[in-house]
C-alpha positions in Angstrom: 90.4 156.9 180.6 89.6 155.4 176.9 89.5 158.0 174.4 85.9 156.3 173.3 84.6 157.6 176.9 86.2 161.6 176.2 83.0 162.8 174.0 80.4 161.4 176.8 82.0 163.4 179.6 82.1 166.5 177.2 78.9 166.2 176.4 77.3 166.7 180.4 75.8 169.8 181.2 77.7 172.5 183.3 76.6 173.5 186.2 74.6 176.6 186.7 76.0 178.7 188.4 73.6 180.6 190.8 73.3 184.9 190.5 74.6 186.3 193.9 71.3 188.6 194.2 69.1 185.7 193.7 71.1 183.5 196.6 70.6 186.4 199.1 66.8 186.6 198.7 66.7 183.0 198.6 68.7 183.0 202.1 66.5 185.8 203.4 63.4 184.0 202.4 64.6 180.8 204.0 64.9 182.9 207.5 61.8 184.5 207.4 60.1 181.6 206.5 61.7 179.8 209.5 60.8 182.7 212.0 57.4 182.6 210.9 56.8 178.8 211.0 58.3 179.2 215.0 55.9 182.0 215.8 52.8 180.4 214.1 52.7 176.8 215.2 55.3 176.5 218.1 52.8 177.6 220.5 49.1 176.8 221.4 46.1 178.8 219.8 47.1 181.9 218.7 44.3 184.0 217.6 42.4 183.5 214.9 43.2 187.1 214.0 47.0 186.5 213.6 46.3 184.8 210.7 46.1 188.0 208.9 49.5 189.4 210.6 51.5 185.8 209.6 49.9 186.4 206.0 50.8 190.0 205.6 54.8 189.0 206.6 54.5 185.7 204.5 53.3 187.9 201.2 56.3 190.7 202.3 59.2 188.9 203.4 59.0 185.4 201.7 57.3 185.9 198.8 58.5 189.7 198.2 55.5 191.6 197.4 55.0 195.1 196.9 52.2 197.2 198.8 51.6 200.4 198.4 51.2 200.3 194.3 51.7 204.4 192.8 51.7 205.8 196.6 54.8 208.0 197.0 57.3 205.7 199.7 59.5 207.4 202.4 61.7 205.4 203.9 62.8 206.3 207.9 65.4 205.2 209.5 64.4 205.8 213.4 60.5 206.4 214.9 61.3 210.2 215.4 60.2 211.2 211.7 56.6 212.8 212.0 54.3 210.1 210.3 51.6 212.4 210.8 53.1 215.1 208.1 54.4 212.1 205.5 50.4 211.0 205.3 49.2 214.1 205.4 51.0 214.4 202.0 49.6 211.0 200.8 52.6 209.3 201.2 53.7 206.3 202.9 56.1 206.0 205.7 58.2 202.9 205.8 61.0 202.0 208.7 64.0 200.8 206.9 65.8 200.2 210.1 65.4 196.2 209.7 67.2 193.2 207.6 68.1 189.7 207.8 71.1 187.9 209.4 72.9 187.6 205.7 72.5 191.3 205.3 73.6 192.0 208.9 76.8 189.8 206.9 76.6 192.1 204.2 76.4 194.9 206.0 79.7 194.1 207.4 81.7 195.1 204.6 81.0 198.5 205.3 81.2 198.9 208.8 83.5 198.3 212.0 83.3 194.5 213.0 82.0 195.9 216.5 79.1 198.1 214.8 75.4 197.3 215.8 73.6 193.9 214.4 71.0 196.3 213.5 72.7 198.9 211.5 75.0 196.4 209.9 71.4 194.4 208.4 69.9 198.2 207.4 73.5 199.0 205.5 73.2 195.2 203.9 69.5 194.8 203.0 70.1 198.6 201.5 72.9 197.7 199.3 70.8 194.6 198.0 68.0 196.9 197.0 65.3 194.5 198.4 63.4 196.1 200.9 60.2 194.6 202.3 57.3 196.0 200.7 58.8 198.7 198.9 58.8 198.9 195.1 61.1 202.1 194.7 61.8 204.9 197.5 61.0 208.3 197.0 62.5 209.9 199.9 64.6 208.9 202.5 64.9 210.7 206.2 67.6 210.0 208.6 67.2 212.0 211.5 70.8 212.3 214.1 69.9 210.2 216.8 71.7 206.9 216.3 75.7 207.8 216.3 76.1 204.7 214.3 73.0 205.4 211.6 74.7 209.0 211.5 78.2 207.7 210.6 76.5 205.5 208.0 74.9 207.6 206.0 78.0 208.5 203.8 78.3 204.7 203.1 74.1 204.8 201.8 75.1 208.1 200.0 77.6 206.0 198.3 75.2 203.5 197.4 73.1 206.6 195.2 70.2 206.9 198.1 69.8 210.5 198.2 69.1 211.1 202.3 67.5 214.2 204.0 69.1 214.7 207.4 66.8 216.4 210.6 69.2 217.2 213.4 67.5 215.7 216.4 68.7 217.6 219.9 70.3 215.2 222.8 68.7 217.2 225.2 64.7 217.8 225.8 64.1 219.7 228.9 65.4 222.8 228.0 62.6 225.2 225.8 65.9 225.7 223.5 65.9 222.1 222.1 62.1 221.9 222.2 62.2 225.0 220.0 65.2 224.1 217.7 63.4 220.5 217.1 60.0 222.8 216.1 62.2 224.8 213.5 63.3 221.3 212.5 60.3 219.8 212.0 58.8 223.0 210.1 61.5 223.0 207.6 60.8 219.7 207.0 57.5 219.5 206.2 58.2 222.2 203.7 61.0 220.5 202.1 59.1 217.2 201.7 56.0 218.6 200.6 58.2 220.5 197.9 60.2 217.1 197.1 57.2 215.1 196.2 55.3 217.8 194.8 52.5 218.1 196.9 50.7 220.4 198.9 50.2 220.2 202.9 46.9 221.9 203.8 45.0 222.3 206.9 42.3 220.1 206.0 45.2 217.4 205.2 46.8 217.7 208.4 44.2 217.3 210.8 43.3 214.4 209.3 46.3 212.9 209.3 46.8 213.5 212.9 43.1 212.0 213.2 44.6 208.9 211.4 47.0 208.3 213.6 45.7 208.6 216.4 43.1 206.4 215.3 45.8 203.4 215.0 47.4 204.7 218.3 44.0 204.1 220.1 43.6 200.4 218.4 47.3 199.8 219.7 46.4 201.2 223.3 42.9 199.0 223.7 45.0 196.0 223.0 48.3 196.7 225.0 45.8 197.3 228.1 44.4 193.4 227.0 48.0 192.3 228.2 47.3 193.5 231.8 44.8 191.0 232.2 45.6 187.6 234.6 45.6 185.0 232.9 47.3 186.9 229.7 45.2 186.3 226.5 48.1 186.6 224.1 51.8 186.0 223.8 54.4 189.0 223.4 55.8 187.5 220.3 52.5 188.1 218.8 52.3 191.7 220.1 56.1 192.3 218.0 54.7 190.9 214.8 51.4 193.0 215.0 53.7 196.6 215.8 56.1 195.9 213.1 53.6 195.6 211.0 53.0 199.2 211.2 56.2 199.9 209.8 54.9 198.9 206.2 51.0 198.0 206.2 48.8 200.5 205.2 47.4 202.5 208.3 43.8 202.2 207.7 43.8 198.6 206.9 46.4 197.9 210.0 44.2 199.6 212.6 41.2 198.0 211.6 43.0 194.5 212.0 43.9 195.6 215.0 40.3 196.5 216.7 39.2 193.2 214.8 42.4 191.0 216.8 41.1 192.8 220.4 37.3 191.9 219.8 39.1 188.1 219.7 41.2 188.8 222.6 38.5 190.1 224.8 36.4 187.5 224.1 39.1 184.8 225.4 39.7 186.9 228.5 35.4 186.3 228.8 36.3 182.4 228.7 39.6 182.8 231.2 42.0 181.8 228.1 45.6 181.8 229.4 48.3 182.1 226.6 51.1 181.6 229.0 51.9 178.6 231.2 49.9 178.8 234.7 52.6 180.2 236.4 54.8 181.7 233.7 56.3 184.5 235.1 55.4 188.3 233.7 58.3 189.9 231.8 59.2 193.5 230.8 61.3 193.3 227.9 63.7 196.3 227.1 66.8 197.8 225.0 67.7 196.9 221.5 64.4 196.6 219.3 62.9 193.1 218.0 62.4 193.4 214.3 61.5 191.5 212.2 62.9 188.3 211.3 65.2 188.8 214.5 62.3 188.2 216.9 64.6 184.6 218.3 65.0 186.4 222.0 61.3 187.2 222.3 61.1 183.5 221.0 63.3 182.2 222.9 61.6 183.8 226.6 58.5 182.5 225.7 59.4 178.7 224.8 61.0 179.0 227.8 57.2 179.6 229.9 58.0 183.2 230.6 55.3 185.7 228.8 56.2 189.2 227.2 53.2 191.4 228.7 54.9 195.0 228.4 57.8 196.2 226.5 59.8 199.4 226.5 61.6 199.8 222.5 61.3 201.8 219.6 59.9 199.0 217.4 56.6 198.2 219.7 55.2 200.5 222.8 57.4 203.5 222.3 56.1 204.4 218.7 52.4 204.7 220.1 53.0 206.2 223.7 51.5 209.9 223.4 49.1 211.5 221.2 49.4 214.5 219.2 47.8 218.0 221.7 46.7 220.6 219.2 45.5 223.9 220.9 44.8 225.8 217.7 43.9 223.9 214.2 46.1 226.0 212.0 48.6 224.7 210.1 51.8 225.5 211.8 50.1 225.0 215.0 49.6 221.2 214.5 52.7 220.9 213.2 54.5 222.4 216.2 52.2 220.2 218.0 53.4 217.1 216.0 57.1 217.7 216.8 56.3 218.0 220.2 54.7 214.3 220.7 58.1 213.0 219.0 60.5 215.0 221.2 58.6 215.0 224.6 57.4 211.6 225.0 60.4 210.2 223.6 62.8 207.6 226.3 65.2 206.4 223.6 68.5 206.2 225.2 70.5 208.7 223.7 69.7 211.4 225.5 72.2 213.1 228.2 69.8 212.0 230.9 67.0 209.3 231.1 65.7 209.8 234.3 62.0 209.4 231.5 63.2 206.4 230.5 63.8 205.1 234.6 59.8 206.4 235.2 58.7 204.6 232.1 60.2 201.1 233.4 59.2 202.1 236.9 55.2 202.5 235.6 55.0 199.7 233.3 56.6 197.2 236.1 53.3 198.8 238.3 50.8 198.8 235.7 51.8 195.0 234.2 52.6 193.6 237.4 55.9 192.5 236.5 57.8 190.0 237.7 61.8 190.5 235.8 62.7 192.6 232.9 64.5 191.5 230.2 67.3 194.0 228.7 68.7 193.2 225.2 71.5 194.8 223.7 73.1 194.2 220.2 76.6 194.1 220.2 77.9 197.2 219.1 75.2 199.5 220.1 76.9 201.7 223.0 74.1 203.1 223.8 72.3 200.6 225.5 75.3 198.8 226.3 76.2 202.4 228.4 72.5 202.5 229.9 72.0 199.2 231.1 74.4 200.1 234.1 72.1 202.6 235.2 68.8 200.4 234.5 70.5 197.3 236.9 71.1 199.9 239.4 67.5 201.1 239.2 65.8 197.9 239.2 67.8 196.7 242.0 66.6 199.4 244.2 62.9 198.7 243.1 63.7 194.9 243.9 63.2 193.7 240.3 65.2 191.2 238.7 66.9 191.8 235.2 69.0 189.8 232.7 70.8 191.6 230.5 71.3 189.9 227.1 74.2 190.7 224.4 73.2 189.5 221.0 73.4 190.0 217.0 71.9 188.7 214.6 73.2 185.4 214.3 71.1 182.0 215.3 74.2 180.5 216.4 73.8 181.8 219.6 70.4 179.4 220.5 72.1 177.3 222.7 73.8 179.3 224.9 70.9 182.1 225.5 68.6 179.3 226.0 69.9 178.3 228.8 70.7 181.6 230.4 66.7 182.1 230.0 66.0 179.4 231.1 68.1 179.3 234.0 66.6 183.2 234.9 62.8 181.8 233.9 63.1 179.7 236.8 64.7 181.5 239.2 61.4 184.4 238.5 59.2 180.9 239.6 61.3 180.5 242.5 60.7 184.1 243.7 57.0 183.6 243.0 56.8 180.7 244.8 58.6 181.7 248.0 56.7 185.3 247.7 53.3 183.1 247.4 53.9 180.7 250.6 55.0 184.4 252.4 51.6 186.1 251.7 49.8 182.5 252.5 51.6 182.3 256.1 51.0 186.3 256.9 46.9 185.8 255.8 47.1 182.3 258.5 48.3 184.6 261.8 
């Protein structure tokens, strides 16, 4: 090179390099925005009413904003912490089981390569400090009911989250569990109310219980739209609409609700199918669909199948039963609180599930179903464990299942495509030969 040519080379601008921080959001954005494009315009009509639902995730997740303004934020890492008490202390619960595919990556740094997609993301979009909708957390509750999210919460200690730990019991017939989850739940209304300062009246409580209950009942009018034939909305809809609970503000959340059923209802009026005309009815099961990870709920209904019941702890689980109150004093609602978490609850990590069996067994009834989709994250033994004992069942009820092992990671599109695919059509098979039986027994 000519020395005349050394000062023009010197001269060019170095290249900025980019901060990590601001690459991860960038990536996370990037997903979500992707997710959300696929759910809004890869299938025909959505409601009109969805457009609040895409909007609220767009503002969250892509754009990063911040909801809940001076509101005191406590962040939950499973559905068993008693929403009820956290409002009736004006705060605002907010489920931080969730993340992205680059924090499930992230997430990896702290935990066992064969850990769970799930608590890999939490551990990753924690450590990044960027959690959707949340400006700053002023409590966080982790109560022992995930083995994994137990083990973990040294590694978020670590990470100068200070956590408050409810021992859940892994049995709930006896009266001795039902009793020790009571105690539980009394201490910890106390110790919250002391943490943020702020009293927990009678008045307070039964309003709170009133308020959810209130967005419990919106939830139940429009899970019973999905019974309808021809369905009037897609499952993937139903997952964005429940994990927007996790984070919207309750009032505001159940009113879009009602507003999104009044739509619905209307369509069933006109006959409006949102499925194919003979997509098969699925139940869909195991590992929860958060959001952005919502590609297997995706992926079943590009495929012409149609999600009208589910049976996880990020959609029909969190709104099954209602608070009973005999008496209206404090203590008594509260007791009353803990039992609608422990009771009702079908998560898998009990000793037995023989609820979780009649649960499946009622919604297959109820929603007519035609095959049940089971998804496990790799890594979570739980349902991994389970699904033995879930095949078995369905087979003796004469109800096809796929399981489905998955993480976060898109690069498994291909390959689960075509396994959905492949049990999509076999469901239309069945239908088909189960339709021409019922013809030929009505001709004799």
């Amino acid at each position: 090179m000519s020395p005349d040519k050394a000062p023009e080379r010197a001269q060019r601008p170095r290249r900025k390099v980019e901060d990590p921080a601001q690459r991860h959001r960038r990536h996370e954005a990037m997903e979500a925005i992707k997710m959300l494009d696929h759910l809004r315009h890869d299938f025909a009509e959505p409601p009109k009413e969805m457009a609040y639902f895409y909007d609220l995730f767009e503002r969250v997740y892509c754009r990063g904003e911040k909801l809940h303004g001076d509101k005191p934020t406590v962040g939950t890492l499973c559905i068993q912490i008693p929403y009820e008490v956290i409002y009736a202390l004006d705060a605002v619960p907010v489920r931080l089981c969730n993340g992205f595919h680059t924090d499930e990556q992230g997430g990896g740094d702290f935990m066992p390569a064969k850990s769970c997609s799930l608590v890999k993301a939490t551990l990753g979009m924690l450590r990044q400090r960027e959690i959707p909708a949340v400006e700053r957390l002023d409590f966080m509750i982790h109560p022992t009911t995930c083995d994994q999210k137990t083990k973990s919460i040294s590694m978020i200690e670590e990470m100068d989250y200070e956590v408050y730990h409810m021992e859940f019991p892994r049995v709930k017939e006896s009266e001795e569990s039902r009793e020790y989850w009571r105690r539980t739940v009394r201490k910890f209304t106390k110790d919250l109310s002391r943490s943020l300062g702020r009293k927990i009246t009678r008045k307070k409580m039964k309003e709170s219980i009133r308020r959810v209950g209130k967005a419990q009942l919106a939830y139940h009018r429009l899970n019973e739209l999905r019974r309808l034939d021809p369905v009037p909305i897609l499952g993937k809809d139903l997952f964005l609409v429940t994990n927007a609970f996790f984070f919207d503000e309750i009032e505001r959340w159940t009113e879009r609700v009602h507003a999104l059923c009044d739509e619905i209802e209307e369509r069933a009026r006109r006959g409006f199918n949102a499925a194919g005309k003979r997509s098969p009815r699925i139940l869909y099961t195991g590992s929860p669909p958060i959001f952005p990870n919502l590609k297997l709920p995706y992926m079943i209904e590009q495929a012409d199948g149609v999600i009208v019941a589910d049976e996880s702890c990020s959609a029909n689980r969190l709104f099954n039963d209602m608070v009973s109150v005999d008496e209206w004093f404090l203590y008594d609602m509260v007791d009353a609180v803990a039992d609608r978490y422990l009771k009702g609850c079908t998560c898998p990590i009990f000793t037995q599930n023989d609820d979780r069996k009649r649960r499946l067994r009622e919604l297959i009834e109820q929603y007519r179903i035609d095959g049940v989709v089971y998804q496990s994250f790799a890594g979570c033994q739980v349902y991994e464990m389970e699904q033995r004992s879930i095949q078995a069942e369905m087979e003796r009820i004469g109800v096809p299942m796929l399981y489905v092992e998955t993480d976060y990671s898109p690069g498994q599109g291909g390959q689960l495509s075509t396994r959905i695919e492949a049990f999509i059509e076999s469901l239309k098979v069945r239908k088909r030969r189960s339709g021409h039986s019922k013809s030929k027994e009505k001709s004799r």
